[in-house]
SEZABA-914417 format. One line per field, with one value per residue: residue number from 1; residue in three letters; x, y, z of N, C-alpha, C, O in turn. Coordinates in Angstrom, 1 decimal. Each point is the difference from the previous one (the first is absolute). Layout:
residues N
nr = [NUM; ...] .
rest = [Ala; ...] .
n.x = [X; ...] .
n.y = [Y; ...] .
n.z = [Z; ...] .
ca.x = [X; ...] .
ca.y = [Y; ...] .
ca.z = [Z; ...] .
c.x = [X; ...] .
c.y = [Y; ...] .
c.z = [Z; ...] .
o.x = [X; ...] .
o.y = [Y; ...] .
o.z = [Z; ...] .
//
This chain:
residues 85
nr = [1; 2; 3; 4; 5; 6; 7; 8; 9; 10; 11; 12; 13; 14; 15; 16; 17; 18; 19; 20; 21; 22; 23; 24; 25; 26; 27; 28; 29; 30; 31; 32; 33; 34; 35; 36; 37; 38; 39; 40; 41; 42; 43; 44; 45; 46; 47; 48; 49; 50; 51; 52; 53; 54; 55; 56; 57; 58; 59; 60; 61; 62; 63; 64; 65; 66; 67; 68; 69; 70; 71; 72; 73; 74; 75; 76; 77; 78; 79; 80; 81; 82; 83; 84; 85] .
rest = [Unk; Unk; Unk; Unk; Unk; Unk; Unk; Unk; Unk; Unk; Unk; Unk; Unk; Unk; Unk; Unk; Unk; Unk; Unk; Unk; Unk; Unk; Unk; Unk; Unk; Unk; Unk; Unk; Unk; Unk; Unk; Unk; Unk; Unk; Unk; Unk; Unk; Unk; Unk; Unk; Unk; Unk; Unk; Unk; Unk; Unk; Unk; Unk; Unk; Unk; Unk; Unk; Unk; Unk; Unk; Unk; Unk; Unk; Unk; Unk; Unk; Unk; Unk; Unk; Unk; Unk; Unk; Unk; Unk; Unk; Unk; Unk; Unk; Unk; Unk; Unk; Unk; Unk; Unk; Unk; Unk; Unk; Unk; Unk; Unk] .
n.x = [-16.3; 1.0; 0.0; 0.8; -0.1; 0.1; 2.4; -0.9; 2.1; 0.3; 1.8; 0.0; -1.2; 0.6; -1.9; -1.3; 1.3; -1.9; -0.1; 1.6; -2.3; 1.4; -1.0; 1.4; -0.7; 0.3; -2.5; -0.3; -1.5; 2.1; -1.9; 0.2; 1.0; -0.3; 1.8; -1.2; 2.1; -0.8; -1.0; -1.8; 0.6; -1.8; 0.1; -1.9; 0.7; -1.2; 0.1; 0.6; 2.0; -1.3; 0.6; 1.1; 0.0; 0.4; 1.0; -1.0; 2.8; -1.3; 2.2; -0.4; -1.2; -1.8; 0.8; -2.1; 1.2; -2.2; 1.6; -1.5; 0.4; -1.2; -0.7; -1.0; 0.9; -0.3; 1.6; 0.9; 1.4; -0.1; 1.5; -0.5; 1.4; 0.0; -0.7; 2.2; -0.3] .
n.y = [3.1; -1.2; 2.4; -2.0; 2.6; -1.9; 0.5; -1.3; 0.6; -0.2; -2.0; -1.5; -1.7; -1.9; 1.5; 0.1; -0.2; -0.2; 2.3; -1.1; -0.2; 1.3; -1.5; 1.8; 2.1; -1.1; 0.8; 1.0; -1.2; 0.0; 0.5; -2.0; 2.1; -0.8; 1.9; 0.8; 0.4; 2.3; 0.1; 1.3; -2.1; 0.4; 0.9; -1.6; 1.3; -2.0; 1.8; -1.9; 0.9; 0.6; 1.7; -1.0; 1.3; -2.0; 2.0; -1.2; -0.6; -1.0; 0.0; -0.4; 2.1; -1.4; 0.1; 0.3; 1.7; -0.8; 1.6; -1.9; 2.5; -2.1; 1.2; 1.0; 1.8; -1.2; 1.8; -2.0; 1.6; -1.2; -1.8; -1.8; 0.3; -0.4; -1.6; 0.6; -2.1] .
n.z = [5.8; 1.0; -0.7; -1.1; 0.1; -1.9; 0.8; -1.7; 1.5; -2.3; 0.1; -1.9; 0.6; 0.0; -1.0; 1.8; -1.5; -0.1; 1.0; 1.2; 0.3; 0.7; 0.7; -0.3; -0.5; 1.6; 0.0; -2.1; 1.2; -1.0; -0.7; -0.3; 0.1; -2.1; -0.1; -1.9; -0.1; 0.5; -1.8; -0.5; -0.3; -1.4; 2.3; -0.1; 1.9; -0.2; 2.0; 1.3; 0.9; 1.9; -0.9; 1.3; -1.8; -0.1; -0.5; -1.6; -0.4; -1.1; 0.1; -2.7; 0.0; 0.9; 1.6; -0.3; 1.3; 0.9; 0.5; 0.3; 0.7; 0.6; -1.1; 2.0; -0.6; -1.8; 0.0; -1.0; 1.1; -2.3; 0.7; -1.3; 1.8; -2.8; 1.2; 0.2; -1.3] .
ca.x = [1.2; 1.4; 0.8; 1.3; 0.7; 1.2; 0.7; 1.9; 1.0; 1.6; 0.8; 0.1; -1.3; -1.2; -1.1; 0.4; -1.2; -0.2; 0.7; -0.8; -0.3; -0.6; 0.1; 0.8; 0.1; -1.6; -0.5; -1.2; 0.6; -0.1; 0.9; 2.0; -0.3; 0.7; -0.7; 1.1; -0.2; 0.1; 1.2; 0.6; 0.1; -0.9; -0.6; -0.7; -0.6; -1.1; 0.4; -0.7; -0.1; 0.9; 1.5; 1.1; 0.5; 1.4; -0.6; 1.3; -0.1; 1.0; 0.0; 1.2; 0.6; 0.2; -1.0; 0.0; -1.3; -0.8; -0.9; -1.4; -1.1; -1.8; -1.6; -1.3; 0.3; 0.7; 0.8; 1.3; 1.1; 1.3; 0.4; 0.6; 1.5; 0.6; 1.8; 0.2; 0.0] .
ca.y = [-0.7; 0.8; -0.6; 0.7; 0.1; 0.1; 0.0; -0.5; 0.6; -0.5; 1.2; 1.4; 0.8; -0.5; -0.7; -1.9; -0.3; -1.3; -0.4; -0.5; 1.1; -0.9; 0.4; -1.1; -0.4; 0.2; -0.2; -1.6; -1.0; 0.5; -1.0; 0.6; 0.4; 1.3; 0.9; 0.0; 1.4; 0.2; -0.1; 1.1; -0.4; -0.2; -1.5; 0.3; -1.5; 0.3; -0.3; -0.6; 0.5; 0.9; -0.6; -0.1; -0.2; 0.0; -0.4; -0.1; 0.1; -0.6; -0.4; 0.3; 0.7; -0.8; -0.1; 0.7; 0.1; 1.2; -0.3; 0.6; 0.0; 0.1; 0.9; -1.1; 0.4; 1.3; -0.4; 0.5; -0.2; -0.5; 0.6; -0.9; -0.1; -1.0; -0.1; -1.6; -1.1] .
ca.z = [-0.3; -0.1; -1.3; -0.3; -0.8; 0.0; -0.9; 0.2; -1.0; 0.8; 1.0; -0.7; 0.4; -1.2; 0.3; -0.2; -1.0; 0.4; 1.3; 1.1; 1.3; 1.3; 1.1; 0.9; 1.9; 0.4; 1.7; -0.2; -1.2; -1.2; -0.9; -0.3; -1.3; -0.3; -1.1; -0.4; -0.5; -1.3; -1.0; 1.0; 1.1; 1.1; 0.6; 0.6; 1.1; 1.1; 1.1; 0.2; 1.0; 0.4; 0.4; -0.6; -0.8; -1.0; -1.8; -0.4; -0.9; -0.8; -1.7; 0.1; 0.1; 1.2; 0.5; 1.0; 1.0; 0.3; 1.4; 0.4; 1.7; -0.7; 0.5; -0.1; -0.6; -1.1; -0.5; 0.2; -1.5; 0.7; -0.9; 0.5; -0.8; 0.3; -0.2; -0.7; 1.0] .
c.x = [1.1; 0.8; 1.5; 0.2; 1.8; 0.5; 1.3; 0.5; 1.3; 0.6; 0.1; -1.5; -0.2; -0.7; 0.2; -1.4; -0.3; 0.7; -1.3; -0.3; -0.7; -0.4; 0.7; -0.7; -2.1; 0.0; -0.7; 0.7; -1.1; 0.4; 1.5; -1.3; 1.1; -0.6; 1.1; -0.2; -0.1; 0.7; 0.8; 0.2; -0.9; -1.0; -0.9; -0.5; -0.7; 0.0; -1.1; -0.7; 1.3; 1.2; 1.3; 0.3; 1.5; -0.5; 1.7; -0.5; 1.0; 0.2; 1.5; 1.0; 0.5; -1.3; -0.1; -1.7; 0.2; -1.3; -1.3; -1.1; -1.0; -0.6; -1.0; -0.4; 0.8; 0.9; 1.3; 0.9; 1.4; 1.0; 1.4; 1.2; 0.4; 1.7; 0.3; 0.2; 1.5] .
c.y = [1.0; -0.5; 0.5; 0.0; 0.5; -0.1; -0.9; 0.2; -0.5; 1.5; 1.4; 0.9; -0.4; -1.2; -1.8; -0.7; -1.4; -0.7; -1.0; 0.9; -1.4; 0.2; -1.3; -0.2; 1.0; 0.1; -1.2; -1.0; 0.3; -1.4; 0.3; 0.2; 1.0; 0.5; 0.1; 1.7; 0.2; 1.0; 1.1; -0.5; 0.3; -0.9; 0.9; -1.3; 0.4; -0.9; -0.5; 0.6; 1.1; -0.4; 0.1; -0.8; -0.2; -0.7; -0.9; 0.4; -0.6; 0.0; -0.4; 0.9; 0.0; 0.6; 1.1; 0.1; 1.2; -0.3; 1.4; -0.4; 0.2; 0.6; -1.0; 0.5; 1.5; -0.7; 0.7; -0.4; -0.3; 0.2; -1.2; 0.0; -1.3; 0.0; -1.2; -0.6; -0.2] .
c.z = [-0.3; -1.2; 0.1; -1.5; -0.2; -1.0; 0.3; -0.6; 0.3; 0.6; -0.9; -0.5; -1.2; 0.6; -0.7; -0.5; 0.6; 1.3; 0.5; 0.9; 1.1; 1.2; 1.3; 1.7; 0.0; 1.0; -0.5; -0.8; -1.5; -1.5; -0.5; -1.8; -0.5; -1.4; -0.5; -0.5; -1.1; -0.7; 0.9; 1.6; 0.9; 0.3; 0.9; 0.7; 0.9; 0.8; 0.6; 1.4; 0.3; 0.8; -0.4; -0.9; -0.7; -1.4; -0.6; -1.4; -1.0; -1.3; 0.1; 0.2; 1.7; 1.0; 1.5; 0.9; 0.0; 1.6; -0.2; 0.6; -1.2; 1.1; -0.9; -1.4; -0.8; -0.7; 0.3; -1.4; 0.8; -1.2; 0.3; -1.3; 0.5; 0.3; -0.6; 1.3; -0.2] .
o.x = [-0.2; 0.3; 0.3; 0.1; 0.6; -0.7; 0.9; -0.4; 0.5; -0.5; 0.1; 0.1; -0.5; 0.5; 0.6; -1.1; 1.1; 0.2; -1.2; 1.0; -0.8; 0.5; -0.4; 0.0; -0.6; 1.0; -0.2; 0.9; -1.2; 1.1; 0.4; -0.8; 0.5; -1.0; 1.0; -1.2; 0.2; 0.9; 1.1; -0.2; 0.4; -0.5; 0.4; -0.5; 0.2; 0.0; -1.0; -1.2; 1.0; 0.1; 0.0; 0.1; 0.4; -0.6; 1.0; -1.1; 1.2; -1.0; 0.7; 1.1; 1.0; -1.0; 1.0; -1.0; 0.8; -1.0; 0.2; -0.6; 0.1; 0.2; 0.0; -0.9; 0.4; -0.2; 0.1; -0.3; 0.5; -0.2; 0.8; -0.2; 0.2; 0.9; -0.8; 0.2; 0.5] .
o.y = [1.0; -1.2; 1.0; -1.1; 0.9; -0.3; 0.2; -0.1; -0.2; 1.2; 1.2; 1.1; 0.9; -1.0; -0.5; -0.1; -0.5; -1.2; 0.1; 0.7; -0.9; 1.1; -1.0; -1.0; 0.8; -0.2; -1.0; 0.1; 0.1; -0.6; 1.2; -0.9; 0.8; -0.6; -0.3; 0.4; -0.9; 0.4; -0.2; 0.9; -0.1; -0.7; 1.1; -1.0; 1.1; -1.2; 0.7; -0.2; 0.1; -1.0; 0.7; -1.2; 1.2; -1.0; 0.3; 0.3; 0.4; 0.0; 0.0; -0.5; 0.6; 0.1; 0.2; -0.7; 0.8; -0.7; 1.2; -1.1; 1.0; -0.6; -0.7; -0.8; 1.0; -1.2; 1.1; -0.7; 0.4; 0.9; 0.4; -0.1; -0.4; 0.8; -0.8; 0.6; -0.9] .
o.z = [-0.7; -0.2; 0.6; -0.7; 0.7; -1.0; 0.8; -1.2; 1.1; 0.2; 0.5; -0.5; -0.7; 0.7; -1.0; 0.6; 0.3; 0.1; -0.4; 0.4; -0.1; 0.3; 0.5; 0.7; -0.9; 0.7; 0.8; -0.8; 0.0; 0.0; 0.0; -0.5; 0.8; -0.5; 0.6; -0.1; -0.9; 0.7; 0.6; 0.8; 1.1; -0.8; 0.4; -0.5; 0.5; -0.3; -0.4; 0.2; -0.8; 0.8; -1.1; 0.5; -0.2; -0.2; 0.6; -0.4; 0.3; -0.7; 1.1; 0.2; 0.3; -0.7; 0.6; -0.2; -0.3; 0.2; -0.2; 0.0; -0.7; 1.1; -1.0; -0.4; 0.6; -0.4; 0.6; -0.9; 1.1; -0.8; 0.8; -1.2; 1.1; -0.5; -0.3; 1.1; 0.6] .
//
């Protein structure tokens, strides 16, 4: 299984304590689920299969993506800046 670990931050690089992490787009159909972050803005998600991936992310401070290719497995790090809406 392939893991993403990450971080959400607003536009000025403070980590976002309780963002929604999601995943918007799949190669599989996936349940719509989300996570929420923790205090230091990170999220750890496990990919169901290999493929292209877009992660979102939201809070109030507004919301952003992040695009990743899963390998059948390992892991990758991302690093999602919100903007305002």
């Amino acid at each position: 299984m392939f893991q993403i670990r990450g971080r959400v931050h607003d536009r000025d690089g403070h980590p976002q304590s309780g963002a929604s992490v999601y995943i918007v787009t799949s190669p599989v159909s996936i349940p719509d689920i989300a996570q929420m972050t923790g205090a230091d803005g990170s999220f750890l998600l496990a990919l169901p299969a290999p493929g292209e991936y877009v992660i979102g992310a939201r809070s109030d401070a507004g919301s952003g993506r992040a695009q990743v290719v899963a390998q059948t497995s390992g892991e990758a790090e991302v690093a999602i800046s919100l903007q305002p809406d």
